[in-house]
C-alpha positions in Angstrom: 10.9 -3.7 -4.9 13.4 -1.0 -3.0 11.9 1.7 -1.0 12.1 5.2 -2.1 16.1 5.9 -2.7 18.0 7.9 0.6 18.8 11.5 0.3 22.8 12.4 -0.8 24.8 15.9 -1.3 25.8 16.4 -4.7 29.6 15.7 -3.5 28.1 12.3 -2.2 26.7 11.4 -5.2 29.7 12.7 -7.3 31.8 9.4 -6.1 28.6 7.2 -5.4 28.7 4.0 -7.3 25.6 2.9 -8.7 22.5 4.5 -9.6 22.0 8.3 -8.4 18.6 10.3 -9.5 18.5 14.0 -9.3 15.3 14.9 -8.5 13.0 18.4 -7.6 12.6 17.9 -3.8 9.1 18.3 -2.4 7.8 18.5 -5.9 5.9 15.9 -8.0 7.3 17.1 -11.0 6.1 14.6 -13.7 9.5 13.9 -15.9 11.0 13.0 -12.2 7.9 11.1 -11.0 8.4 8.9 -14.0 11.8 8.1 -13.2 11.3 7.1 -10.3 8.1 5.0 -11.3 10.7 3.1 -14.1 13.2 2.5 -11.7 10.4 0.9 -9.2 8.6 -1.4 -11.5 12.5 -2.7 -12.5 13.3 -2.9 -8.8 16.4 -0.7 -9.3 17.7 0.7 -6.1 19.0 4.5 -6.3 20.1 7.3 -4.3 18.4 10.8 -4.9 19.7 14.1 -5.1 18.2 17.2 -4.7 17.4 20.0 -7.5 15.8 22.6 -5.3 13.5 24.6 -7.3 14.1 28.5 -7.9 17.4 27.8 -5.3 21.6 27.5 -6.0 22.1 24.7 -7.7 25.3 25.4 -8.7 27.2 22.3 -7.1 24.7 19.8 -9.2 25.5 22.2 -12.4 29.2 21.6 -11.8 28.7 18.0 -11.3 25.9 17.2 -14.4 25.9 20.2 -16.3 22.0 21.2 -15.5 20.6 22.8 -12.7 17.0 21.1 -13.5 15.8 17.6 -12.7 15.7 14.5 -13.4 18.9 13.3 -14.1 20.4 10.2 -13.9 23.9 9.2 -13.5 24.8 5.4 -13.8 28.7 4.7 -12.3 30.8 6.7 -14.2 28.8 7.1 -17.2 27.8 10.2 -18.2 24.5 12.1 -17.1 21.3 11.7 -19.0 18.3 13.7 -18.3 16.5 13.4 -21.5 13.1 11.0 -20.9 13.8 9.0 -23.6 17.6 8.4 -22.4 16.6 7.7 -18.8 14.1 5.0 -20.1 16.8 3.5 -21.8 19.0 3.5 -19.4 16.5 1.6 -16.6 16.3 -1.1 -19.3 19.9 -1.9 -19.5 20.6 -1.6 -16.0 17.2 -4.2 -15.0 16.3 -5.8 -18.6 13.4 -7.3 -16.8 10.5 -6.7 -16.7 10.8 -5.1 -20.0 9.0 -1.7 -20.1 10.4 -0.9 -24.0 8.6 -3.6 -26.3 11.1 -5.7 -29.0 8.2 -5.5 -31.6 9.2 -2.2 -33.4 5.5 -1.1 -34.1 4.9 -1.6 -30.5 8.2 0.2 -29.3 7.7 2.9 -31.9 3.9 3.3 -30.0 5.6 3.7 -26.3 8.0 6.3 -27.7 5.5 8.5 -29.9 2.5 8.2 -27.3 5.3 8.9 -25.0 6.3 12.3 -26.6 2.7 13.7 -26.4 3.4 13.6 -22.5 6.7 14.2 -21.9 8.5 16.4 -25.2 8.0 19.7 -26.0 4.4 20.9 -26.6 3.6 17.6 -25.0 0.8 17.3 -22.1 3.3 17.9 -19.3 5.1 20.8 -21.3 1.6 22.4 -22.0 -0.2 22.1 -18.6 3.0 23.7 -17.2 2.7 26.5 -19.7 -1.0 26.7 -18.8 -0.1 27.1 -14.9 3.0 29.9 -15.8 0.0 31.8 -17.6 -2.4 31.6 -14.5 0.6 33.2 -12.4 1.1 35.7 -15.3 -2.4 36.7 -14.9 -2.9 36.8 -11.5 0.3 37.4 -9.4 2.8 39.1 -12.1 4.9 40.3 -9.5 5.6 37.5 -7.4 9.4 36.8 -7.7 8.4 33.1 -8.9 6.4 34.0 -11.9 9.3 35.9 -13.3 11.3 32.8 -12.8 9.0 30.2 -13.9 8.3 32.3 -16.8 11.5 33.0 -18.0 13.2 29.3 -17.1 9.9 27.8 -19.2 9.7 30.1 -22.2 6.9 31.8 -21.5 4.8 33.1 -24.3 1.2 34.0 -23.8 0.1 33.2 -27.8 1.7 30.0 -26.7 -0.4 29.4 -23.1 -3.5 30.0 -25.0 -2.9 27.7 -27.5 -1.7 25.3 -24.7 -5.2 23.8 -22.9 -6.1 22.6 -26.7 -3.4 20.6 -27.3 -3.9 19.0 -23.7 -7.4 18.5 -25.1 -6.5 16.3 -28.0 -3.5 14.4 -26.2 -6.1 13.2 -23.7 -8.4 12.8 -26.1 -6.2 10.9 -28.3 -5.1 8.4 -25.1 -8.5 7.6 -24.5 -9.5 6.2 -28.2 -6.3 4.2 -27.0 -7.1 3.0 -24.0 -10.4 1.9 -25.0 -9.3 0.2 -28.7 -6.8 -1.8 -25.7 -10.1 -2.9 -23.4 -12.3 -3.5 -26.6 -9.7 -6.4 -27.8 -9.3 -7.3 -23.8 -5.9 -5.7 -23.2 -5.4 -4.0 -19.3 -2.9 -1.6 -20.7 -1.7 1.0 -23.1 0.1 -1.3 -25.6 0.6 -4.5 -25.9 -0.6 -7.4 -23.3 2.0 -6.1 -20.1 3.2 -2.7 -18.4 5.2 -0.4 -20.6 7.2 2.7 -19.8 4.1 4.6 -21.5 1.7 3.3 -18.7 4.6 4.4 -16.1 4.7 8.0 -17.9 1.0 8.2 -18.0 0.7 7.4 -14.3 3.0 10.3 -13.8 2.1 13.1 -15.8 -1.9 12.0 -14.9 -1.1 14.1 -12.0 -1.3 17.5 -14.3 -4.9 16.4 -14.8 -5.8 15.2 -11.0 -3.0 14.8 -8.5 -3.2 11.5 -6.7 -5.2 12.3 -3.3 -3.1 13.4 -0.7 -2.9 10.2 1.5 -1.1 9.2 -1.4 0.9 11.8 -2.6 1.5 14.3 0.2 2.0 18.1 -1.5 2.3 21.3 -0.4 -1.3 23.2 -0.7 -0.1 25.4 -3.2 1.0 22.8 -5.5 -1.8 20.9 -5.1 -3.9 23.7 -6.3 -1.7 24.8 -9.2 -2.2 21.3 -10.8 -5.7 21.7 -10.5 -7.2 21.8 -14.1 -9.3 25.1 -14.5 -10.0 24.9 -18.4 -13.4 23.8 -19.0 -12.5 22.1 -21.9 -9.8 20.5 -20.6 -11.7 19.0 -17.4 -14.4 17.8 -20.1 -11.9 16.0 -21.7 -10.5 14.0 -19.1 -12.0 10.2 -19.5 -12.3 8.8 -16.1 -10.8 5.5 -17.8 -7.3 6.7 -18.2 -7.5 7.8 -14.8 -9.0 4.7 -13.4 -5.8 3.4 -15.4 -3.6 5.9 -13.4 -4.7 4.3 -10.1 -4.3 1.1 -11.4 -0.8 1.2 -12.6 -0.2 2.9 -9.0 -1.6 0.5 -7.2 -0.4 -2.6 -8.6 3.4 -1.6 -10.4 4.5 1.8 -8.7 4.9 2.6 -5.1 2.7 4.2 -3.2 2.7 6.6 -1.2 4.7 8.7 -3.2 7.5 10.4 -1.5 8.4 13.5 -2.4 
């Protein structure tokens, strides 16, 4: 497996053969985290560059035409940021071990599970509403609440509708998970490790980060991810996080490097 990929400037990575991931530095931003979690398990080697969060990133806008991360940039292809495309892209570049399934009911599985995490209104896109709107209600004036809010489409009807939708996601992973142990299967779908087990592992952390001798984060972050919805802490089945740490432990690396 390589180790986590070297930091390179943007006019590095520009002219960089090879595999070059831009990622949020210091942050374990889900859509990133899973990225880099692919790109492990396939034992693809890349270089990371950094998105600095609320800073100028206007050399990596010249460069991929986004100033958020991921994104990944294969040779002289062009950018893709989109989950979905980055996925794709890690499965062409290492086709082994496969992490998209050939069977089409069990691809079409990894991809729509895989939107309730990652696409709009999906568990990551919801908890990070949910944590705009604790900012909104308790530090308005902070400089990066006004960000935030307006780079996420902030909306409060939105937030509050947010922690239920989290709610049934989870809940709708663990009937999952436990249909997959009931007929003896260790993960998500299908008998091996898919790219949805690599996403859950990732955006897990939105529930319960990893502890911090395994993911090192700033305090602030740490706490931010902490879930404070009632119903939503009800709702998490310590299964699918026992799965987390599994598919940590044995596929991803660890510690994660931020």
């Amino acid at each position: 497996m390589p180790a986590t990929g070297a930091w390179i400037d943007v006019e590095t990575a520009r002219t960089a053969p090879g595999l070059r991931l831009v990622l949020s530095a210091g942050v374990p931003g889900p859509w990133g985290e899973s990225a880099k979690g692919i790109c492990f398990a396939k034992g693809i080697a890349y270089a990371r560059v950094a998105q600095q969060v609320g800073g100028d990133n206007d050399a990596l806008r010249a460069w991929t035409g986004r100033d958020d991360a991921p994104v990944a940039v294969w040779n002289d292809e062009p950018p893709r940021h989109h989950w979905i495309d980055i996925a794709l892209l890690a499965e062409r570049i290492a086709p082994t071990p496969k992490l998209i399934p050939d069977d089409v009911e069990e691809r079409a599985m990894v991809f729509g599970l895989g939107r309730e995490l990652c696409g709009e209104f999906g568990l990551g896109w919801c908890r990070r509403l949910a944590l705009v709107h604790q900012l909104m209600q308790v530090a308005p004036q902070l400089p990066i609440t006004g960000y935030l809010a307006s780079r996420y489409g902030y909306d409060a009807a939105l937030a509050e509708a947010a922690s239920r939708r989290v709610v049934e996601i989870v809940g709708a992973f663990s009937r999952r998970f436990a249909a997959q142990r009931a007929a003896g299967r260790r993960y998500l779908v299908g008998d091996s490790l898919t790219a949805l087990d690599v996403w859950w592992a990732a955006f897990a952390a939105m529930l319960e980060p990893l502890p911090p001798e395994l993911c090192a984060m700033r305090a602030d972050t740490r706490a931010a991810y902490a879930v404070r919805d009632p119903a939503v802490r009800a709702a998490i089945d310590p299964a699918l996080m026992e799965h987390r740490d599994f598919v940590y432990h044995t596929h991803l690396e660890l510690p994660v490097v931020l």
